[in-house]
DOGUNU-145367 format. One line per 2 residues: number of its first residue (from 1); for each residue x, y, z of C-alpha. Coordinates in steps of 0.2 Angstrom, whole numbers. Last residue first. Layout:
NUM> X/Y/Z ~ ...
% end
This chain:
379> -28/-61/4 ~ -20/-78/8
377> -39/-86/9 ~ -39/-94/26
375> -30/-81/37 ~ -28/-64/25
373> -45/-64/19 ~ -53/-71/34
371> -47/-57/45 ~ -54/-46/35
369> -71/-52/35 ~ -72/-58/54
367> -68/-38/56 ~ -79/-32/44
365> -92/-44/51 ~ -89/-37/69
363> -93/-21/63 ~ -109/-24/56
361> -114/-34/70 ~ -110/-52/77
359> -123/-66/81 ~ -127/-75/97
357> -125/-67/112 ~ -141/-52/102
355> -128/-41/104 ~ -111/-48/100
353> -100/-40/112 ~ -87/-30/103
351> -71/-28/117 ~ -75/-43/129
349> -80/-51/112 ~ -65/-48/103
347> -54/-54/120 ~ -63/-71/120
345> -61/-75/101 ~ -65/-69/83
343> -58/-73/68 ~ -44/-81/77
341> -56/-91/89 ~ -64/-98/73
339> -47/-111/73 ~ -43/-114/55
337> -39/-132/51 ~ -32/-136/32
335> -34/-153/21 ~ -22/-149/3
333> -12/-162/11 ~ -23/-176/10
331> -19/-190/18 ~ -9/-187/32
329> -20/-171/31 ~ -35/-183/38
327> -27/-187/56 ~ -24/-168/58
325> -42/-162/51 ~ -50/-177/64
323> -42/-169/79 ~ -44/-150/78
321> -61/-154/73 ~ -64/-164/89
319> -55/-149/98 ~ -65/-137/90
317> -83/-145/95 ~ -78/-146/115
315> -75/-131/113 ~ -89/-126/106
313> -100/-137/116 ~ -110/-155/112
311> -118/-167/123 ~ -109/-183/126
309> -118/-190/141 ~ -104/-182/151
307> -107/-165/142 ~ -123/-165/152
305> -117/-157/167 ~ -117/-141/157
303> -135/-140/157 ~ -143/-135/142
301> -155/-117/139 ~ -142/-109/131
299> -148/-90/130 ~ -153/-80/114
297> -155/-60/115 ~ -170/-50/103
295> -173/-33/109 ~ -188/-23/110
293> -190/-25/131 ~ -203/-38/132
291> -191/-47/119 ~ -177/-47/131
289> -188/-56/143 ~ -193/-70/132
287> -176/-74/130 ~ -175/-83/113
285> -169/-102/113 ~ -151/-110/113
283> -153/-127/111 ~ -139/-132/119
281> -123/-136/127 ~ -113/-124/138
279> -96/-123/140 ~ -92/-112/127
277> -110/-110/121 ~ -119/-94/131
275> -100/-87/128 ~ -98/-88/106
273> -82/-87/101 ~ -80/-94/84
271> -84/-111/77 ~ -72/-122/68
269> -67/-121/50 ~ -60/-134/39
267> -53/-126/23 ~ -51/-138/10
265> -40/-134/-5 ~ -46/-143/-20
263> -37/-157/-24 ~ -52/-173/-23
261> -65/-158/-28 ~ -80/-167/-32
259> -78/-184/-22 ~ -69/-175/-9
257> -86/-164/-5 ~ -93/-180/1
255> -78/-187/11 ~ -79/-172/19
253> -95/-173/24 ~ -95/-191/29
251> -79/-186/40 ~ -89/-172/49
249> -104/-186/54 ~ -91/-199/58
247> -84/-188/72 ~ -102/-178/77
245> -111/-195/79 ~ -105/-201/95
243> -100/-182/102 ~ -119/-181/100
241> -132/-173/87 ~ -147/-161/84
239> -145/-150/97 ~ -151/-134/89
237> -137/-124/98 ~ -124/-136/98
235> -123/-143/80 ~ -128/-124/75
233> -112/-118/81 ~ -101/-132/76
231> -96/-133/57 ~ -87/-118/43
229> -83/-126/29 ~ -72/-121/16
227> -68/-123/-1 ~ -56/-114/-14
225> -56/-117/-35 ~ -75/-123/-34
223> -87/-130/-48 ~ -102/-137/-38
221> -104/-152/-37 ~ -99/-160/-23
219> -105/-144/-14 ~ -122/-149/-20
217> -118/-168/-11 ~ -111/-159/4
215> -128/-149/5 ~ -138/-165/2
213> -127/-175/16 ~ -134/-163/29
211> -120/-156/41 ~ -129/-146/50
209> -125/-129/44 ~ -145/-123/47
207> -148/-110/57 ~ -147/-98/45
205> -137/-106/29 ~ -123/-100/25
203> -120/-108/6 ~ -109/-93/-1
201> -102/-94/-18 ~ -91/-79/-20
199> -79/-76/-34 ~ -61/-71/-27
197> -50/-54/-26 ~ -46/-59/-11
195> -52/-43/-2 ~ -68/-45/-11
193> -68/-63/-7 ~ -68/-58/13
191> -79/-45/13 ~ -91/-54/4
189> -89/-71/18 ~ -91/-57/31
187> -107/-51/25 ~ -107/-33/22
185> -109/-34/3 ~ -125/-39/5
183> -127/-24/17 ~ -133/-23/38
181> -124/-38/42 ~ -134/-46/60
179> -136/-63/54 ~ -125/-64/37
177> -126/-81/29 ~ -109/-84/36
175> -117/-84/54 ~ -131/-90/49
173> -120/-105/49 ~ -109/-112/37
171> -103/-118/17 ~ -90/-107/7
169> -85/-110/-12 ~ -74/-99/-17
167> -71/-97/-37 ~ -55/-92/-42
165> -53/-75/-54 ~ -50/-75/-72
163> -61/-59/-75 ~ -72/-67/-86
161> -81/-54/-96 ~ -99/-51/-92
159> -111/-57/-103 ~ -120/-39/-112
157> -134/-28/-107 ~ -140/-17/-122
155> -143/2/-116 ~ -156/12/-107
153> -158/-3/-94 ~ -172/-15/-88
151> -171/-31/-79 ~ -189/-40/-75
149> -196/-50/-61 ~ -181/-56/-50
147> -193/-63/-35 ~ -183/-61/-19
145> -181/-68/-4 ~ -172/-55/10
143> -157/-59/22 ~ -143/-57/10
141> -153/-44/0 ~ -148/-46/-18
139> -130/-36/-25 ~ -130/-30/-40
137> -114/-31/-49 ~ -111/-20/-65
135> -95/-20/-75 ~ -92/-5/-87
133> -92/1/-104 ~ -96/21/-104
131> -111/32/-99 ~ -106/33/-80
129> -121/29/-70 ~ -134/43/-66
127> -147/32/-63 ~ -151/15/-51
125> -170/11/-52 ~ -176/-1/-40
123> -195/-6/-46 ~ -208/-13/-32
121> -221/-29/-38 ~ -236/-30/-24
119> -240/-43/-11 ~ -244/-61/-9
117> -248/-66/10 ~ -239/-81/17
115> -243/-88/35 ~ -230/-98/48
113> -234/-109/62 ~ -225/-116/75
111> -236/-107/90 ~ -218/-101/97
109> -211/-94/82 ~ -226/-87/75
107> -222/-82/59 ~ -228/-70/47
105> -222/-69/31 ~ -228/-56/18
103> -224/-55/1 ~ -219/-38/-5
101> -217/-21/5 ~ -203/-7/9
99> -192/-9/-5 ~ -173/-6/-5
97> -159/3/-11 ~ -139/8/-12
95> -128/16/-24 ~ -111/17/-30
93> -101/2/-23 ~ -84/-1/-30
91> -80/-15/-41 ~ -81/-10/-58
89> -99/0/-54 ~ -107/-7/-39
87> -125/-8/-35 ~ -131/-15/-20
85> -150/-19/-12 ~ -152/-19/3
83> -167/-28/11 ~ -179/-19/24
81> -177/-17/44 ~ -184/-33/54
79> -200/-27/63 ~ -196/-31/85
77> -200/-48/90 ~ -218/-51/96
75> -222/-62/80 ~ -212/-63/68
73> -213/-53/52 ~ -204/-58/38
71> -204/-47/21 ~ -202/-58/5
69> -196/-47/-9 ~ -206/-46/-25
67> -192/-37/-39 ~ -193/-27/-55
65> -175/-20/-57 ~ -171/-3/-65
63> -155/3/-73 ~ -150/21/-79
61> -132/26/-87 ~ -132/11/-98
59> -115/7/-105 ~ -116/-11/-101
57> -108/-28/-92 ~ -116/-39/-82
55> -119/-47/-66 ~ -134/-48/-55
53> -130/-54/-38 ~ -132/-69/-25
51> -121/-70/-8 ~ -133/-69/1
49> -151/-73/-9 ~ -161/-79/5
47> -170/-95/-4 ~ -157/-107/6
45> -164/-98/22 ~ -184/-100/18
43> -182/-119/14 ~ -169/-121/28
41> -181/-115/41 ~ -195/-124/33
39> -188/-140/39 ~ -181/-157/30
37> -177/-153/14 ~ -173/-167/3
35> -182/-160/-12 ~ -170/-144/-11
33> -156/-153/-14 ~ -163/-160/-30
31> -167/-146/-36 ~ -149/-140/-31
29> -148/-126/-16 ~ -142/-105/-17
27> -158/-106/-24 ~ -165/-87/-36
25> -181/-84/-39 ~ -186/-79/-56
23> -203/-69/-57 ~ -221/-71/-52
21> -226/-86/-63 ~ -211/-96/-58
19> -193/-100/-64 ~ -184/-107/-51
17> -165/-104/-53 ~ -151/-116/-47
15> -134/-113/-38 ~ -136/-96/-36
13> -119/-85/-31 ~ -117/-76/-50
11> -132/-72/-61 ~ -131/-66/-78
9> -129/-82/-88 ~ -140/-90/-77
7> -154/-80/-87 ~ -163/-64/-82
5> -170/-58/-99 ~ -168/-40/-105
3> -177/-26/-106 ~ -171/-12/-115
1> -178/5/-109
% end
């Protein structure tokens, strides 16, 4: 077996790579991003490698990846299933895998705390490939952090060709980083690019599409051909801002990215159906009660009286957007406002419920996914 060095030149979807003593970890966040960090929740998201894959061309019929994946246990929710791992073969997906160990993190949600344990190195092997020239993708677990320790095949790996296909460059909510997808490649935003026939960079963030001026900034620089930005459902359920500060707050955003990619087109999107939040501000919070049952549901804990004082709602959220992305295409006409409701509104949910009241599943990704290709990327 051939071993070859993972570079940057073989990775697509990272914006940076962090090369440790344990292996290359891959940031879908700039260094200096990274420094500005304000939570561990955006640390341990950003380091989630959706989006992120190997890729390279080869005529190795056998490929094996040394990898330390990051399993997350939280404390009286039920075990989180294991990381997939994709390989595809010029475009279509031929095998599948995953590790059952690694690092350790245990967290605590309601104590605050979180602890690390190392664990071992695990090897995927993918055999059986077809012995000629080919494109290989593989896919890293959307959900799961992982150390790339070492790239083996029974043939010389070679820079992938370009394929001559625009880059997306997508920014949103757990959501987007695939909450609930049960593949890499099941995420809606890789459903949609793959549709497109586009290159994916996806900055969904769990939790955390909160319109931080360091992620606008990475944006900014980041080579892009389409961009979009999906705002409002982690505005409202972490609470972190008023109908005072949202206005200015998106408009600094935008103006951010705008430095970088004054042309570009600029997708904005606003939040999709979401019933616990419609009318209801937040923070949304785990119910305890589901967890005593096995399951894990989230309810809005704010009262909708408080809207008066300017706390936040989707809907309230998706007129403010509709509002500022009209003023601003006077000005920019390659600005564009796609209503979340269209990728999944009141009569999706009445049909799919999203089962944890916060997150879509598998299904509804693929839906979100295709709808997404032909709505905001003309697939």
């Amino acid at each position: 077996m051939i071993t070859t060095p993972i570079t940057a030149a073989l990775v697509r979807g990272a914006l940076d790579l962090e090369y440790t003593e344990r292996g290359v970890l891959p940031h879908r966040l700039t260094a200096h991003a990274r420094q500005q960090i304000p939570d561990a929740l955006l640390a341990m998201a950003e380091a989630q490698p959706s989006g992120v894959r190997l890729v390279f061309r080869t005529a190795a019929t056998a490929v094996e990846l040394d990898v330390i994946a990051t399993k997350r246990v939280y404390v009286g929710a039920p075990p989180r299933p294991d990381g997939v791992y994709e390989l595809l073969v010029d475009g279509q997906l031929v095998s599948q895998a995953g590790v059952d160990d690694g690092d350790t993190l245990t967290i605590d949600m309601a104590a605050g705390t979180a602890q690390a344990e190392p664990g071992p190195v695990r090897t995927l092997r993918f055999s059986g490939l077809p012995g000629r020239g080919k494109d290989v993708e593989l896919w890293l677990p959307h959900d799961e952090a992982t150390r790339l320790v070492a790239l083996r095949t029974d043939a010389e790996v070679h820079n992938a060709q370009s394929t001559g296909r625009k880059v997306w460059l997508h920014h949103g909510s757990s959501i987007s980083h695939g909450s609930n997808a049960a593949t890499p490649t099941g995420t809606w935003p890789a459903l949609a690019a793959r549709l497109a026939g586009m290159d994916l960079v996806n900055l969904g963030f769990s939790g955390s599409a909160l319109l931080d001026p360091f992620t606008a900034r990475a944006m900014r620089d980041t080579p892009a051909d389409l961009i979009s930005v999906k705002i409002g459902i982690n505005l409202v359920n972490s609470d972190v801002l008023r109908l005072r500060a949202f206005g200015p707050a998106v408009h600094g955003f935008l103006d951010t990215i705008r430095e970088g990619h004054p042309t570009a087109p600029l997708l904005v999107i606003s939040p999709i159906y979401c019933p616990i939040h419609e009318h209801t501000p937040g923070p949304s919070a785990m119910d305890p009660g589901s967890l005593s049952e096995g399951k894990l549901r989230f309810v809005a804990t704010g009262d909708p009286a408080e809207t008066a004082a300017g706390k936040l709602t989707l809907t309230m959220i998706r007129g403010e957007l509709a509002r500022i992305v009209k003023e601003r295409a006077a000005t920019d006409p390659n600005l564009r406002y796609l209503d979340g409701l269209e990728l999944y509104g009141e009569a999706d949910n009445a049909e799919s419920p999203l089962p944890d009241d916060l997150h879509p599943d598998a299904a509804t990704h693929r839906l979100i996914g295709e709808r997404f290709a032909r709505l905001g990327l003309g697939g």
